[in-house]
N, C-alpha and C positions, 0 to 999 in steps of 0.2 A: 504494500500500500504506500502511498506517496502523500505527499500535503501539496496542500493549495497557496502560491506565493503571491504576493497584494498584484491585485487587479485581475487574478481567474477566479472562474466562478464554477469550473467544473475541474476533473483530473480523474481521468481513465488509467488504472494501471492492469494489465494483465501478466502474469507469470505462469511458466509451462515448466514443469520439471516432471520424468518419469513416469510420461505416462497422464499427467496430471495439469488441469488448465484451470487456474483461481481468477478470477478478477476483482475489482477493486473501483466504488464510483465514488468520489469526494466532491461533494457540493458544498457551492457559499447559498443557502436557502435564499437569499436576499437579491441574488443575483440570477439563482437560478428557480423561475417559477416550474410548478409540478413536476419536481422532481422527484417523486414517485412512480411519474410513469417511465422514468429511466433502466430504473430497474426490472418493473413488470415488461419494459420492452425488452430488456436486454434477455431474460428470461423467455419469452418468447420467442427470440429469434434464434435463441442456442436449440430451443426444442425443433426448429425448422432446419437448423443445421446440422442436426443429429439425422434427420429423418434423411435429407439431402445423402448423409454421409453412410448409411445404413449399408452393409455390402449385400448384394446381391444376392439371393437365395442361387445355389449353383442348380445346375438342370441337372436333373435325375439322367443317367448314363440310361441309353439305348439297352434293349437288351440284346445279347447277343446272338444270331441267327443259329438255333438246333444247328444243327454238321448232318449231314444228308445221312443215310444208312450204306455201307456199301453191300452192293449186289453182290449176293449170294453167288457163289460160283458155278454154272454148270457141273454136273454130274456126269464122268469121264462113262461113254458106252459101256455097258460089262462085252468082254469080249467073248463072242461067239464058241462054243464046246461043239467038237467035230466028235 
């Protein structure tokens, strides 16, 4: 988090470590009218960018085509007894 130095009236800080995203909104109330909804927007727009961000359900694999039977082999003639 950061402070506010004479003449701002807002101060966004954001920090990312591990994995992990915190943010940070410092208002001068006096300077900054409804600033309430800063936060409900900010709120809002992380859940839009969550959804945005959602990875993709992968496609279920194909299944793979049965393998044919192989054909039996013919049956060699019996040979003929004289």
């Amino acid at each position: 988090m950061s402070i506010l130095t004479a003449g701002l009236g807002i101060n966004f800080t954001c920090i990312s470590y591990d994995q992990d995203m915190d943010f940070g909104i410092v208002v001068e109330p006096d300077l900054v009218p409804n600033h309430e909804d800063l936060a409900t927007g900010l709120v809002k727009a992380l859940g839009q960018f969550h959804a945005i961000c959602k990875p993709k359900p992968k496609p279920k694999p194909k299944p793979k085509p049965k393998p044919k039977p192989k054909p039996k082999p013919k049956p060699k003639p019996k040979p003929k007894r004289r």
